[in-house]
C-alpha atoms as an extended CHARMM CRD file, in Angstrom:
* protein
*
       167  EXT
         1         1  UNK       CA             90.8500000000      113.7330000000       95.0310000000  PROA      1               0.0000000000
         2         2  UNK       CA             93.1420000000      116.4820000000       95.3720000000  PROA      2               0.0000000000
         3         3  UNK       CA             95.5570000000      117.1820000000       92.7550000000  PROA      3               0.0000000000
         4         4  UNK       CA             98.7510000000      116.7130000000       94.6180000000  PROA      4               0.0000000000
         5         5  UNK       CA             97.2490000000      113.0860000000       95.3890000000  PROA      5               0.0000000000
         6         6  UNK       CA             96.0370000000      112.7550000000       91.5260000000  PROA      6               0.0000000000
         7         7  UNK       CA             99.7250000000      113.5240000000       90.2520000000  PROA      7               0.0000000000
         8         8  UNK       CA            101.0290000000      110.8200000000       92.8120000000  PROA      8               0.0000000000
         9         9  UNK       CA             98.5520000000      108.4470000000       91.0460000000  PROA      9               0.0000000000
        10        10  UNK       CA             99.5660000000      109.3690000000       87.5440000000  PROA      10              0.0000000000
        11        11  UNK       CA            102.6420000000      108.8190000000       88.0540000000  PROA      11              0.0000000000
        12        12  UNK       CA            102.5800000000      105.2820000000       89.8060000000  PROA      12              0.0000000000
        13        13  UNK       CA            100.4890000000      104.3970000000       86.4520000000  PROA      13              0.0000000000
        14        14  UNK       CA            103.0570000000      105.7990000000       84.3120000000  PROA      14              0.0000000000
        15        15  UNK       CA            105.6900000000      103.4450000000       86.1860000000  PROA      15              0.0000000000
        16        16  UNK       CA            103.6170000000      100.4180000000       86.4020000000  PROA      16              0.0000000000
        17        17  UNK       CA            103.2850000000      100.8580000000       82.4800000000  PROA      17              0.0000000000
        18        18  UNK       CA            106.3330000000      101.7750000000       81.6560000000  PROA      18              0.0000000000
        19        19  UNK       CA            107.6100000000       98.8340000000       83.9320000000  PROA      19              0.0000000000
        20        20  UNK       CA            106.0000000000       96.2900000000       81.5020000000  PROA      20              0.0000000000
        21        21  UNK       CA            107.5630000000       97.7540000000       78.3100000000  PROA      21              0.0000000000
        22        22  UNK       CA            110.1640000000       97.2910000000       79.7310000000  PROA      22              0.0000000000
        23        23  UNK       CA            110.5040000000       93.8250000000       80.9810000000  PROA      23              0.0000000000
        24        24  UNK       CA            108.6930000000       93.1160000000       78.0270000000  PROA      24              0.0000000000
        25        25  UNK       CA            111.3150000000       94.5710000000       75.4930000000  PROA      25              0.0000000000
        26        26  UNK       CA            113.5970000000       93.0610000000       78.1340000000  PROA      26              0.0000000000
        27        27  UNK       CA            112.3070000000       89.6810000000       77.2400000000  PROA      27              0.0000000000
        28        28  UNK       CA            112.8480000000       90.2960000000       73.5720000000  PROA      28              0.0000000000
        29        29  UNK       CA            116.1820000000       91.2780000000       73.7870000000  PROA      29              0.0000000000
        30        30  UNK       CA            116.9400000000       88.1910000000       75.7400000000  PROA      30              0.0000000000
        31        31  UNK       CA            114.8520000000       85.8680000000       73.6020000000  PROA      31              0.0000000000
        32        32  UNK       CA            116.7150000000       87.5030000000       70.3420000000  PROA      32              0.0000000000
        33        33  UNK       CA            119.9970000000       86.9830000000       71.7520000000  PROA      33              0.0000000000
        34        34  UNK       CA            119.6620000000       83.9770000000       72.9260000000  PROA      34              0.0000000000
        35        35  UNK       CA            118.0440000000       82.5090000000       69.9560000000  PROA      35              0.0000000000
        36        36  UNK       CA            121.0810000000       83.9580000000       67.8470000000  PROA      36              0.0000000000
        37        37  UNK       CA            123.3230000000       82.4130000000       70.4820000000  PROA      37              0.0000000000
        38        38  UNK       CA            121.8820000000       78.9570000000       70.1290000000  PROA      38              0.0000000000
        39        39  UNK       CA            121.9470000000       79.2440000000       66.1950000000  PROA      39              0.0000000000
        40        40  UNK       CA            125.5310000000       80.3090000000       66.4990000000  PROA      40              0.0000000000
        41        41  UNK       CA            126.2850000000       77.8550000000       69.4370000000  PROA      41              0.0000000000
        42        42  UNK       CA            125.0860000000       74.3460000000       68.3740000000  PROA      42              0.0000000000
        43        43  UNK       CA            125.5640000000       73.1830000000       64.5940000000  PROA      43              0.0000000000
        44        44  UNK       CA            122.3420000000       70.9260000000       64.5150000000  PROA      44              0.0000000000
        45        45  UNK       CA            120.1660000000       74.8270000000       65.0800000000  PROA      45              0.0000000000
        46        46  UNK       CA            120.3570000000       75.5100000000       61.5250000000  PROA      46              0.0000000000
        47        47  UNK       CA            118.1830000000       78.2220000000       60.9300000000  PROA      47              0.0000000000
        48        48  UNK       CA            117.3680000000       81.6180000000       63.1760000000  PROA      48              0.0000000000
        49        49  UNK       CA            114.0890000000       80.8350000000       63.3710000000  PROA      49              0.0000000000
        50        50  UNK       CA            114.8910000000       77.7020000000       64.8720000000  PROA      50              0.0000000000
        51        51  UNK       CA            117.5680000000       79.4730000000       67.5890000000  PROA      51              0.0000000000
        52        52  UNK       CA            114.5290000000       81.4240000000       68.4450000000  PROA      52              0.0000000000
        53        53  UNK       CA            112.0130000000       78.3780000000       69.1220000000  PROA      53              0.0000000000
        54        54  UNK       CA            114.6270000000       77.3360000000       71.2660000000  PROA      54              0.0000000000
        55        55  UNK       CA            115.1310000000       80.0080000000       73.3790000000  PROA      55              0.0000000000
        56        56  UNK       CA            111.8110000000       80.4400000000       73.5580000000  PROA      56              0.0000000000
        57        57  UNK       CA            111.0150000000       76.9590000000       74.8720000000  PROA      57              0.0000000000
        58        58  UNK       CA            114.6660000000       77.0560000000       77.1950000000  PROA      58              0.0000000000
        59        59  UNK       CA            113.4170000000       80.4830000000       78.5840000000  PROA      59              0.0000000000
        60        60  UNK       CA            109.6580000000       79.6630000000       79.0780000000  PROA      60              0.0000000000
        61        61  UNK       CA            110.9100000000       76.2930000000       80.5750000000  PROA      61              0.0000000000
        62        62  UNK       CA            108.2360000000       74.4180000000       77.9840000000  PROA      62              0.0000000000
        63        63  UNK       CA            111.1830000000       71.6990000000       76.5190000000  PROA      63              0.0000000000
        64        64  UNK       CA            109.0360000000       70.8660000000       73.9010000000  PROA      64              0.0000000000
        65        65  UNK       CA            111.9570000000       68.5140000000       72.6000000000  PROA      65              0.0000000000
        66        66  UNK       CA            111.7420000000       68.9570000000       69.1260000000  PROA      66              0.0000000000
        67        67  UNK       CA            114.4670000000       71.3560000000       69.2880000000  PROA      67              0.0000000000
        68        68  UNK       CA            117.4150000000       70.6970000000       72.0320000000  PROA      68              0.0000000000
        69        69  UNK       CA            120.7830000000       72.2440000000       72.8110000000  PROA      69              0.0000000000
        70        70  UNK       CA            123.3590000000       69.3550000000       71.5230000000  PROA      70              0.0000000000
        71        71  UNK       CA            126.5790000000       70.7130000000       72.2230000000  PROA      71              0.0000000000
        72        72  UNK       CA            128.2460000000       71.3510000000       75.9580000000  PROA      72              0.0000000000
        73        73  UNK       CA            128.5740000000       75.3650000000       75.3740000000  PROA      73              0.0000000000
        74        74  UNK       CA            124.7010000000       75.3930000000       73.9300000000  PROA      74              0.0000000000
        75        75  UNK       CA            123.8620000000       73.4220000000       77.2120000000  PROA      75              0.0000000000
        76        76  UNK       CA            125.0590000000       75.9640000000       79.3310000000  PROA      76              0.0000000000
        77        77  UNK       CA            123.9320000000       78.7330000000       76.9570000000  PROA      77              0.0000000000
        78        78  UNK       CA            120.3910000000       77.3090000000       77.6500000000  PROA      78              0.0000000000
        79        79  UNK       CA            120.9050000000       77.0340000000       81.9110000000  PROA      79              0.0000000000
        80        80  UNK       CA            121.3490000000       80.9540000000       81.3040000000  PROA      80              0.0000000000
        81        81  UNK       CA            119.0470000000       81.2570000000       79.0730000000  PROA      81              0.0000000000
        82        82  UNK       CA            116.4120000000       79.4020000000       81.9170000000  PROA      82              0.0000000000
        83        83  UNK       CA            117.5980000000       81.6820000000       84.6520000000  PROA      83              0.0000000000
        84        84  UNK       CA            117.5560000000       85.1780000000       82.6660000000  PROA      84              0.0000000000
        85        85  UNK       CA            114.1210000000       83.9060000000       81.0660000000  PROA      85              0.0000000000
        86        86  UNK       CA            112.5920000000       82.8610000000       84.6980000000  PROA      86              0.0000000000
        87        87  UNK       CA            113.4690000000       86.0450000000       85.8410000000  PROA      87              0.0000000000
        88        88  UNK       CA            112.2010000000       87.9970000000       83.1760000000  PROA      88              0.0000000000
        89        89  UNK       CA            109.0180000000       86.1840000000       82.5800000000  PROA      89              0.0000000000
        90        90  UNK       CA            108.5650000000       86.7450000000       86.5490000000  PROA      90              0.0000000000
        91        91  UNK       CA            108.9440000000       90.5470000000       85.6200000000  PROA      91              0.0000000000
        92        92  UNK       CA            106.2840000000       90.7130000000       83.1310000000  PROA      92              0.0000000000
        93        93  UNK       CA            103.8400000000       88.3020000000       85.0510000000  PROA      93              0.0000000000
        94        94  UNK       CA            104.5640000000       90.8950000000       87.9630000000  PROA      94              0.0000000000
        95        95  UNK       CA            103.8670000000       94.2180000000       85.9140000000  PROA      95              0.0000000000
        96        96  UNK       CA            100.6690000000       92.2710000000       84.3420000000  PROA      96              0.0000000000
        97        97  UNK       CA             99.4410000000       92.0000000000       88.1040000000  PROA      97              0.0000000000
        98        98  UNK       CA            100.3830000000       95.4040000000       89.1140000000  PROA      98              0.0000000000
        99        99  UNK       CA             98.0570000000       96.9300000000       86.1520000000  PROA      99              0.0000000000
       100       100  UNK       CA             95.0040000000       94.7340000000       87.2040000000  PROA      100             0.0000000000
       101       101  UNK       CA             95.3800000000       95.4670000000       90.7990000000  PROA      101             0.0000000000
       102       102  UNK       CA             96.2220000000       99.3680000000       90.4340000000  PROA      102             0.0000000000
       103       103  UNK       CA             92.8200000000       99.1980000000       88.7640000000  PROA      103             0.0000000000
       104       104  UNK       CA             91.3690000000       97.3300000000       91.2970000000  PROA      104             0.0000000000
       105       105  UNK       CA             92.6510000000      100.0450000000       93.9810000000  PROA      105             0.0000000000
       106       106  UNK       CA             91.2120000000      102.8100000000       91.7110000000  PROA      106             0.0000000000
       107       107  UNK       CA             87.8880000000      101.6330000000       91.4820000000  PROA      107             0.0000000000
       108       108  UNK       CA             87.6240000000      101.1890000000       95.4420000000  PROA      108             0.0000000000
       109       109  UNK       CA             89.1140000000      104.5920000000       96.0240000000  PROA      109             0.0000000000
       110       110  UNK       CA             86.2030000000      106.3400000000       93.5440000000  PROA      110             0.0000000000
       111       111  UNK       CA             83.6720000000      103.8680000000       95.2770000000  PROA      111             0.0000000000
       112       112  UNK       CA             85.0520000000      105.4000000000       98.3690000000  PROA      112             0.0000000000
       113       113  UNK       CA             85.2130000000      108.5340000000       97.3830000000  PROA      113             0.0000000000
       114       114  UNK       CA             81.4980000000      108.4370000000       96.0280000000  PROA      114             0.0000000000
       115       115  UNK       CA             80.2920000000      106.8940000000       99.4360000000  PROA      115             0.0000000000
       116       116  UNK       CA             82.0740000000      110.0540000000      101.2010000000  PROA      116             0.0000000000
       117       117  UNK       CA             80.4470000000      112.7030000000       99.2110000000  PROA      117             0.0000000000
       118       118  UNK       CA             77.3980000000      111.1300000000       99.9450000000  PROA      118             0.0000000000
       119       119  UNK       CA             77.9110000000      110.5820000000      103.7630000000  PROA      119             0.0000000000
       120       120  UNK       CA             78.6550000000      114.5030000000      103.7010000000  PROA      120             0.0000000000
       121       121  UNK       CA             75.6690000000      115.4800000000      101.7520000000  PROA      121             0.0000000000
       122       122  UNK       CA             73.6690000000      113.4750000000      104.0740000000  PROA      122             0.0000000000
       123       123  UNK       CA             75.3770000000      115.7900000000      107.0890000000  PROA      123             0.0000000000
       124       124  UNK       CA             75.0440000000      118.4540000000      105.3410000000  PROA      124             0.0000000000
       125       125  UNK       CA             71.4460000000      118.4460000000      105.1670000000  PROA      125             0.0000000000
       126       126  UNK       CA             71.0670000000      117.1140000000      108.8230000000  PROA      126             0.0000000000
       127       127  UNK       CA             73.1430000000      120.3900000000      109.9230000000  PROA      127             0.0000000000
       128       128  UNK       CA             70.5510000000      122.3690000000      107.8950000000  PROA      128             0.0000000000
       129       129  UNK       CA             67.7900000000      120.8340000000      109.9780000000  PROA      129             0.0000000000
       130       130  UNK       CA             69.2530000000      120.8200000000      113.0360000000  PROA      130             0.0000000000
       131       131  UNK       CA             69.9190000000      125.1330000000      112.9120000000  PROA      131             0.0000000000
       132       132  UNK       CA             66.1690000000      124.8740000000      111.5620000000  PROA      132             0.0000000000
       133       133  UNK       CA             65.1950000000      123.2400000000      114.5670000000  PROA      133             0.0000000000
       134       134  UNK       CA             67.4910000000      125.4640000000      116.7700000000  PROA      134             0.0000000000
       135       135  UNK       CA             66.2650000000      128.6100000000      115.0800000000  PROA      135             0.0000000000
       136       136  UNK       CA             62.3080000000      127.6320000000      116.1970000000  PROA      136             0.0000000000
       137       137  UNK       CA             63.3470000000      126.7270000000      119.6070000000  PROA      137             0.0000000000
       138       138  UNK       CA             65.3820000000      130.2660000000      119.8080000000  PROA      138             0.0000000000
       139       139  UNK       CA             62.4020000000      132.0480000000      118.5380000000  PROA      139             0.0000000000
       140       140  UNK       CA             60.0520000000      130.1070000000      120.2820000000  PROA      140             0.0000000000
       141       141  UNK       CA             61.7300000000      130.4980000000      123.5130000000  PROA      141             0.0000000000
       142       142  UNK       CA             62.2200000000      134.0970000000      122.9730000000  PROA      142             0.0000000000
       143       143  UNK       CA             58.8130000000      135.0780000000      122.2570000000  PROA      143             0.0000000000
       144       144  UNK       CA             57.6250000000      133.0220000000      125.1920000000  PROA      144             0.0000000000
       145       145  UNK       CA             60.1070000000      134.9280000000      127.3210000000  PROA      145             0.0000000000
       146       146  UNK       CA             59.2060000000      138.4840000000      126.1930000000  PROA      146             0.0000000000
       147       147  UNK       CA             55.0650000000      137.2410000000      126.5530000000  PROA      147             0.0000000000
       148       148  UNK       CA             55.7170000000      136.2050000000      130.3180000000  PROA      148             0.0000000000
       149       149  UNK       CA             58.0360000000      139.5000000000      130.9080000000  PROA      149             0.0000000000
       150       150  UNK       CA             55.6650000000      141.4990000000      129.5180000000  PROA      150             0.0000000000
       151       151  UNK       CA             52.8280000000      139.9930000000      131.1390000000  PROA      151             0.0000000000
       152       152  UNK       CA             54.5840000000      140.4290000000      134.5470000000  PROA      152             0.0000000000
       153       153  UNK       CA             55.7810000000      143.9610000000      133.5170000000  PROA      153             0.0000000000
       154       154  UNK       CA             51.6390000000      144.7030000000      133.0690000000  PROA      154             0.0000000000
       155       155  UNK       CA             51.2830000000      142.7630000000      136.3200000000  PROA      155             0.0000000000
       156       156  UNK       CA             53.6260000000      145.2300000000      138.0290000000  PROA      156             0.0000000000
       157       157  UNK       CA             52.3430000000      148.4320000000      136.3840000000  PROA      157             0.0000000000
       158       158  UNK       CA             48.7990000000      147.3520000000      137.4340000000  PROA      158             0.0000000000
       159       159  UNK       CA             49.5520000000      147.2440000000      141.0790000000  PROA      159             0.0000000000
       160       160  UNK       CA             50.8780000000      150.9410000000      140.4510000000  PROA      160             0.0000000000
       161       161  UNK       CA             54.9360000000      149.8450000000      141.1740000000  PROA      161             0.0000000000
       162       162  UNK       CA             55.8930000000      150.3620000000      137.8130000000  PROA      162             0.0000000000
       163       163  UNK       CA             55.1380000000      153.3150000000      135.3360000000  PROA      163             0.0000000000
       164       164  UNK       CA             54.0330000000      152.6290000000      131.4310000000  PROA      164             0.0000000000
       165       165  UNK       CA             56.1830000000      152.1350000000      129.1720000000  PROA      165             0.0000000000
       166       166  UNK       CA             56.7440000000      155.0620000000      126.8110000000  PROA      166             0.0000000000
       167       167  UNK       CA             57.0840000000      153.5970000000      122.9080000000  PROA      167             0.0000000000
């Protein structure tokens, strides 16, 4: 692979990866706030921990129902909290498939790569034979030349036309 190519590829990875940290921290940072938002929002949310089950469960759309928004302003907190957490949860699903299927496309461009080098080396030594075989008939064709020329010369210089050759 040339090298130009290779730093293309490197850098796609680095993206993809880089991608899913972030809409993975991006999914913390949502989760966090909204699970302070719903402990701040609704009085029955009495604990943090409890804020964060519940905008855990709002943003994963799971509505377990152990834990549920009570008040009109945590009601709408939670249909944002469904929308930002569909959408981010949709971004880390997405950069999950993007790493398995960049892998995917790596291993069939090295399985293509090593089926090319092989193809090659397999024309390589066919070109070898074939200026082997080229080389014979060449040679072959050139000694049979030169035996019939000098076969006719000798015919020539027997019937007195021709004078020896001087070597």
């Amino acid at each position: 692979m040339s090298s130009r190519r290779q730093r293309l590829r490197d850098r796609q990875r680095h993206i993809v990866r880089r991608g899913l940290v972030y809409s993975l921290v991006l999914a913390c940072v949502i989760l966090g706030f909204g699970g302070v938002g719903f402990w701040m929002l609704d009085p029955r949310i009495k604990t943090l921990s409890d804020g964060l089950w519940l905008s855990f469960t709002t943003a994963a759309t799971v509505g377990y129902g152990d834990v549920v928004p009570s008040t009109f302003g945590s009601r709408l907190f939670a249909f944002v909290v469904v929308l930002l957490g569909l959408a981010v949860l949709s971004l880390v699903t997405a950069s999950l498939a993007a790493i398995f299927v960049e892998r995917e496309v790596d291993e069939e461009e090295r399985q293509i790569e090593r089926d090319l080098l092989r193809q090659m080396s397999g024309i390589k030594r066919d070109i070898a034979s074939l200026r082997a075989e080229v080389l014979a008939i060449q040679t072959h064709t050139s000694t049979e030349e030169l035996l019939r020329a000098e076969a006719g010369a000798a015919a020539i210089r027997a019937s007195g036309e021709m004078p020896p050759p001087t070597h």
